[in-house]
Structure formats: C-alpha cells, structure tokens
Phi, psi and omega in degrees: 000106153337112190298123154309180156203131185274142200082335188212138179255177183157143196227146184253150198223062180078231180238022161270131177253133181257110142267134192235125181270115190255072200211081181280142030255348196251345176096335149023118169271121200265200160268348179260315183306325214260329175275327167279314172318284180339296199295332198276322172298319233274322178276342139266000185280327211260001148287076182305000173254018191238119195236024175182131157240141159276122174263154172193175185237143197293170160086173187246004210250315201223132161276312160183152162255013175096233194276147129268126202283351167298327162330313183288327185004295200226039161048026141327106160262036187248315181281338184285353182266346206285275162329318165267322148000279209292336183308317198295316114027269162286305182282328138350296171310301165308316157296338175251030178274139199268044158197191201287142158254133211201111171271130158277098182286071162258066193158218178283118156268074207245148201031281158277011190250325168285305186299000156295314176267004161285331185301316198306203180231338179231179171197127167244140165243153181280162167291340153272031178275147174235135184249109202196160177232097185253023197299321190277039173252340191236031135108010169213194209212141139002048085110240150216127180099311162311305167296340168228000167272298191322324185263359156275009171263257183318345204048149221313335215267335198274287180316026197211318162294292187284005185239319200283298171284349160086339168295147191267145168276117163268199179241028152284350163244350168299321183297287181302344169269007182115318226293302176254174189268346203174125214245093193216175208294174188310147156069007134288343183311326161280350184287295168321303171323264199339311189282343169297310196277346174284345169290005188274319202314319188288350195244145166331096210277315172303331157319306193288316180260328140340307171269358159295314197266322157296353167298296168265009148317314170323345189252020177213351137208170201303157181310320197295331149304355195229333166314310160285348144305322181323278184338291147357275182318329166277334185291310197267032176242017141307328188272008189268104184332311191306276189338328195252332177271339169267348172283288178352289178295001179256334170289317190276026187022071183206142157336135166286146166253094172306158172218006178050041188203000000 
C-alpha cells in the first residue's frame, strides 16, 4: 500500500518525482504537512532511482500561501516555536536533496511558499505568479530560510525591498532579478520543471550530488576553502560505478546506463 503524506500528492515520472502541495484553496502549510515533506524527501533521498524532484502547487491560483496565521491568533509561543521548527526542518531537508530540485510556480508564492522555492536548486514561473515574503506586515518575520537564501539569489538591496518593504514581485522581474531561472506561459510550469529535471537523466546522479554540495558550500565559505574539497571530490568518483561507466560510455560512442552508485 502506498504510503499517504498529508498536504502532498506525488508521482514518479521516469526518474523525476512530481510533489504537488495540496492543502486547498491556498496550498497553506500546516505541522503535519511541513512534517510529510521532511518525510517524503528524506524517502526519496534514499531512492537511488530517483534523481530529481518538482514541486508544484494544485489549483491555478496558488503555488502556497505559506503558514495560515490563524495558527499565530493567539500568539502561543510554543506553537510558534513548534511551527519554526517544523518549517526549518522540512525546508532543510528539501535542500538538501542530493539531486536536482525545481519549483513549479504556478501562482502566489508567498512567505513559507516562497521559502519552499528558495529551498529549491531552480524556480520556474508562470506568468501571473506573484512572489513575496510579507511576513513583517503582520508583525513576524521569515522564518525559514528567508532571510538568508533570498538575498543570496537576488542580493541584500532586492531582499531588502521585499522583506523590509513588504514588496510583491511579479514574475517578469522575478525573473530579470535573479529570483527565478525561467519564465513561462499559464499552466506550463510543471510541464517546463519536468523537462528541465528530465536533463539530469543524462548527467551522472553521483556526479550531480556531489557538485550540488560543493555548489553549496559556497555560501557559507570562501572559494579557497571549498577548492580543495573540489579536488578531493573529483578523486573520489573514481570510486564510483558511474564514473568507469561513463568514460566507457563516451569512448564507446553509446548512452551511458547510471547506476547512481
């Protein structure tokens, strides 16, 4: 029997996994939900056939609108620490999936729903998607994740507008700021994901997790520190199927067969 996740459907597409967050009419992130994320990555992290995931949102309206604040009402700070928890948590987790990730915007991403797609390694958006971190209008702040992936996209003066100032993005400057990779017409967005995540098919996945994590590394230290990891990081995929299957297969002028090991 197929494991439920609350808040989220999913389907596997070849060796791209499609999560679509389903918690209508806004897509709103609970604590079980945000706790089904955690869990749904972590079992695909541990699915050597699975080497990209999408995310998108149900409906035409909404990608997420982050937290529903009646969770905050009645300004409990055991749930609210409860809740950043589980956010901080789940989008960690999602970041740290050892292969590509790509939100399909399709709508309003807003707070903990832009901070999903900041978790993410891409962001493609539809054309009416609005983007926004508006948490300091009602008095609480970003969370997870905000405050420090958005101004590393965009740089501190655009993350500085939309947090400070509370401005919405739409996604024709989202686009031209960094904030997403790719800009496309309504109701294409997960169509676009897939195919982006289906170019992965072709790169080594151990290749692939390996320079992700040296990707990121960059944002917590200098090139000179993480250069010799680089080096390290080339040696050992020497230790790899892939690798002895992928030179092969380019001396043997034929498709490579990954084994993600």
């Amino acid at each position: 029997m197929t494991k439920e996740y609350e808040g989220l459907q999913w389907e596997r597409r070849g060796h791209v996994a499609l999560v679509t967050l389903a918690h209508p009419p806004a897509n709103t992130w609970t604590g079980e939900s945000l706790a089904a994320l955690a869990d749904l990555v972590r079992t695909l992290d541990d699915d050597r056939d699975v080497y990209a995931l999408v995310l998108t949102g149900q409906g035409e309206k909404f990608f997420s609108a982050g937290a529903d604040l009646k969770t905050f009402a009645d300004g409990d700070k055991a749930v609210a620490r409860e809740m950043a928890r589980r956010f901080g948590i789940a989008f960690e987790t999602l970041a740290g999936f050892r292969g590509l990730t790509i939100a399909a915007l399709n709508g309003y991403a807003m707070g903990g729903g832009l901070e999903c797609a900041l978790a993410c390694d891409l962001r493609v958006a539809e054309e009416h998607a609005i983007l926004a971190l508006p948490e300091a209008s009602v008095g609480l702040l970003p969370c997870a994740g905000g405050t420090q992936w958005l101004p590393w996209l965009v740089g501190e003066g655009w993350a500085k507008r939309m947090i400070l100032c509370g401005e919405r993005v739409d996604a024709a400057t989202a686009l031209r700021i960094g904030l997403v990779e790719e800009l496309v017409p309504r109701g294409q967005g997960p169509r676009r994901a897939l195919e982006l995540a289906a170019l992965v098919e072709k790169q080594s996945p151990t290749s692939v997790a390996a320079c992700k994590r040296l990707i990121q590394a960059a944002r917590a230290h200098p090139p000179r520190g993480v250069l010799p990891s680089e080096r390290e990081a080339f040696v050992d995929l020497f230790d790899s199927q892939d690798q002895r299957e992928g030179v092969a297969a380019f001396l043997a002028k034929r498709a490579p067969q990954w084994r993600n090991a």
